[in-house]
C-alpha positions in Angstrom: 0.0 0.0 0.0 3.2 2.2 0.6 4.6 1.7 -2.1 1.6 2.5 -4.5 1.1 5.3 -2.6 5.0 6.0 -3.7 4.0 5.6 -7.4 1.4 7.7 -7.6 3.2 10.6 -5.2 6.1 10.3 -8.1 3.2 10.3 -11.0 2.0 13.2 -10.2 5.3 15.2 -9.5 6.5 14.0 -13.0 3.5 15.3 -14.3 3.5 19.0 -12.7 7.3 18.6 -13.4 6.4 18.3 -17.4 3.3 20.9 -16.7 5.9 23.5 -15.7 8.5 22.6 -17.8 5.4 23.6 -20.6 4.6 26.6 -19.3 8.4 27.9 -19.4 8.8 27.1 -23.0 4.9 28.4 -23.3 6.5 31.6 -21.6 10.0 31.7 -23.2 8.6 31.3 -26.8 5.7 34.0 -26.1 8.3 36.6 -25.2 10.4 35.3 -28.2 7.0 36.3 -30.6 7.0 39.6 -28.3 10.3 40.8 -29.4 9.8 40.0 -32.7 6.8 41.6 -32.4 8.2 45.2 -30.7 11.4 44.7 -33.3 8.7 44.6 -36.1 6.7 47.8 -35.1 10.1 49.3 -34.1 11.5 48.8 -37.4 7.9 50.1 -39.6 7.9 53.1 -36.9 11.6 54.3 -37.7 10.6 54.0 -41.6 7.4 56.4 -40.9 9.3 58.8 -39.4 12.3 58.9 -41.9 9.1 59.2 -44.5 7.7 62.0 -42.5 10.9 63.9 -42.2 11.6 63.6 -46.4 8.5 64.8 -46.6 9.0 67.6 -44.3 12.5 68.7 -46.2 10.7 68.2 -49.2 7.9 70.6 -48.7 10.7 73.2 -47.1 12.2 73.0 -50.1 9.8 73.7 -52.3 9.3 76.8 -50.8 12.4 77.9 -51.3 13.0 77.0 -54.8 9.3 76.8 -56.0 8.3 80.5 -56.5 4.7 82.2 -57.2 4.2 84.1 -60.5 1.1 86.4 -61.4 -1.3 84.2 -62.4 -2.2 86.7 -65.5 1.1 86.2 -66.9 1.9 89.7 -67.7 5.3 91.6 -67.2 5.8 94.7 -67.2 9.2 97.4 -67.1 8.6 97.4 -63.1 9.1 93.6 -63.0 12.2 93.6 -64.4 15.8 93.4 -61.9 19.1 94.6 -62.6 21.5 91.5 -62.5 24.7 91.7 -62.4 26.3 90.1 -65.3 29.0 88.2 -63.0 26.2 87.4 -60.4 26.8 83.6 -60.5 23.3 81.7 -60.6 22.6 78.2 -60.2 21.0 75.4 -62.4 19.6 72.3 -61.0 18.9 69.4 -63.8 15.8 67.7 -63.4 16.5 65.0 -65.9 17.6 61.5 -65.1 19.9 61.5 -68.1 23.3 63.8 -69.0 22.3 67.6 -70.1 24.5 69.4 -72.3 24.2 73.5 -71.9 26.2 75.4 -73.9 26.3 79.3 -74.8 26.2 78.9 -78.4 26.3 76.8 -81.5 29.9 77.8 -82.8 32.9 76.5 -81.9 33.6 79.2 -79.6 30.7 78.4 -77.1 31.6 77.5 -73.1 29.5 74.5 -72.2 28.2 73.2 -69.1 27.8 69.5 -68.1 24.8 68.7 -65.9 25.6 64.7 -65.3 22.4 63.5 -63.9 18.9 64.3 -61.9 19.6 66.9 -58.8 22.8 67.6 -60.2 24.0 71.9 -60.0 26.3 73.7 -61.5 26.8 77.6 -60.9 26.9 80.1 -64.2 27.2 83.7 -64.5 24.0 85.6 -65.7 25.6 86.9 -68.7 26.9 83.2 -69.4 23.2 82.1 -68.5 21.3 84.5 -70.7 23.3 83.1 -73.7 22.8 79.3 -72.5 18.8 80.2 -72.4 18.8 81.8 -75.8 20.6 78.4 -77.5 19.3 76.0 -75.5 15.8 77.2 -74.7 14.2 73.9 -75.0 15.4 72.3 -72.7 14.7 75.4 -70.1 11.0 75.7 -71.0 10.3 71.8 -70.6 11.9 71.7 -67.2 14.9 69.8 -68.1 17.0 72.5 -66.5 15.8 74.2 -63.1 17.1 77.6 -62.6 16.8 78.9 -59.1 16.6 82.3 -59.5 13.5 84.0 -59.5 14.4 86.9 -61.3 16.1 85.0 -63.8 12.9 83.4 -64.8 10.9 86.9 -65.0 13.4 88.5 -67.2 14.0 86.1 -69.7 10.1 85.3 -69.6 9.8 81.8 -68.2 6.8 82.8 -65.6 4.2 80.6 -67.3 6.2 77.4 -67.8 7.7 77.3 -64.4 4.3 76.9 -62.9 4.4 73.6 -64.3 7.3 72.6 -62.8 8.3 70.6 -59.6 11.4 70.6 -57.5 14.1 68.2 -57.3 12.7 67.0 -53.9 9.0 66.6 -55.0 9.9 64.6 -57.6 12.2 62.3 -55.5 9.6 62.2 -52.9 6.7 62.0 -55.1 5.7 59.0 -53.4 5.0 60.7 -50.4 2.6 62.7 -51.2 -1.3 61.6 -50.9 -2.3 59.7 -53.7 -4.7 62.9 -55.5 -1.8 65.3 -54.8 0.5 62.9 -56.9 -2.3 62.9 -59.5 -2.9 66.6 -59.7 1.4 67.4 -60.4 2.3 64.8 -62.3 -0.5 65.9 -64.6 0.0 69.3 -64.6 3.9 69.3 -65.5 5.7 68.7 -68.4 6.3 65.3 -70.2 10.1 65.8 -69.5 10.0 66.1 -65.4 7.1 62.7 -65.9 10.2 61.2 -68.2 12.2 62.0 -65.0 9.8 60.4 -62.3 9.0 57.3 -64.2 12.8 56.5 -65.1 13.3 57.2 -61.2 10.7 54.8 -60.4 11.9 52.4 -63.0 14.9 52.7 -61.2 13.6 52.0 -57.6 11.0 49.1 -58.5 14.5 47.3 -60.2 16.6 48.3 -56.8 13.7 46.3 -55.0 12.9 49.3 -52.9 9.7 49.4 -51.3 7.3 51.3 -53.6 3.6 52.1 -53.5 2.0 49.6 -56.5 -1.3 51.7 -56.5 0.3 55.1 -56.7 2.7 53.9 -59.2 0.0 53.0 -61.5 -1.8 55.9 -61.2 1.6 57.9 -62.0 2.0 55.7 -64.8 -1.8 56.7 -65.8 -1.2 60.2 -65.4 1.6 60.8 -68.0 1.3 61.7 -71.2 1.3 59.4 -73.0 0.2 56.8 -70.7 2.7 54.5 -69.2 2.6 50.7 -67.6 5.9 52.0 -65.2 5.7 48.4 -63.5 5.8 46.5 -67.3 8.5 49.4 -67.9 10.8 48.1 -65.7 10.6 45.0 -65.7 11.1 45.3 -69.4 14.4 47.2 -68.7 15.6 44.3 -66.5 15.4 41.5 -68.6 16.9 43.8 -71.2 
């Protein structure tokens, strides 16, 4: 009789024994999903707020480089500002490709090399105003950004740079809420919507974390139309 009650003593402290042994590795792998958990939501929280402070630099530089005009366009003897011929004035390029400036079509002409998108060089107004008059094109469609506000109303650029955005919108376009995105990228000018989709291209074939939905609607608000997602994937089996 002792020594069932023995057995049955022993039974039951193997079987609390295994019961708590349980609840340990019950415990340990809960606060193993925990941390997982907290490094999860610690890691989408520090992405939020690097999103939130591009977004922040990228409205605080728009306005400083983005600039209102009169919206009736007109210009008149009192709009225009004595600039100093030496004053040097800077160019941004807004094109994801190699920009060639130059000051004229001879062989005499200085030339300027903007090498890719958000790249500057600094030229001297009287080097500038000969750069806009041979190379115009490529002012008026946004390919070039020049941040000088006066600049731009004395050589008669007002209505054209409404159309454009900055350097940092159009890096952080993304950013922006979905009808914002809409509303730019169909208001500017087929080159700077050449630039963002080649810069998407770019980031869908880095595997960066993109936005599907307001890549498509990008895509939809160009002109002409373009698949950006079929784009790139285009570009790297090529």
């Amino acid at each position: 009789m002792r020594m069932a009650g023995r057995s049955k003593t022993n039974t039951t402290s193997a079987s609390t024994t295994k019961n708590t042994t349980a609840k340990v590795e019950k415990t340990v792998s809960s606060e193993s999903d925990l941390k997982k958990e907290n490094d999860l939501l610690k890691k989408q929280m520090e992405e939020l707020m690097k999103k939130m402070s591009e977004l922040e630099k990228s409205q605080e530089e728009d306005k400083t480089n983005n600039f209102k005009i009169a919206d009736d366009g007109n210009t008149d003897e009192d709009d225009f500002v004595d600039i100093n011929p030496l004053k040097p004035i800077k160019v941004i390029s807004l094109s994801d490709g190699g920009v060639n400036l130059k000051t004229s079509n001879d062989g005499s002409a200085k030339k300027f090399r903007l090498d890719k998108f958000g790249h500057t060089a600094t030229i001297t107004y009287s080097d500038l105003q000969d750069v806009i008059a041979t190379c115009r094109p490529f002012i008026e469609d946004g390919t070039v950004y020049i941040c000088d506000k006066d600049v731009v109303r004395n050589n008669y650029l007002q209505e054209h740079y409404k159309h454009f955005l900055s350097v940092s919108t159009i890096s952080n376009i993304l950013s922006f809420p979905l009808d914002q995105i809409v509303e730019m990228v169909t208001n500017t000018t087929p080159a700077i919507q050449e630039t963002i989709i080649s810069l998407l291209v770019k980031k869908i074939n880095n595997n960066e974390y993109v936005d599907m939905n307001k890549v498509d609607a990008i895509g939809k608000a160009c002109t002409p139309k373009c698949d950006i997602t079929a784009l790139a994937l285009q570009k790297r089996e090529g």
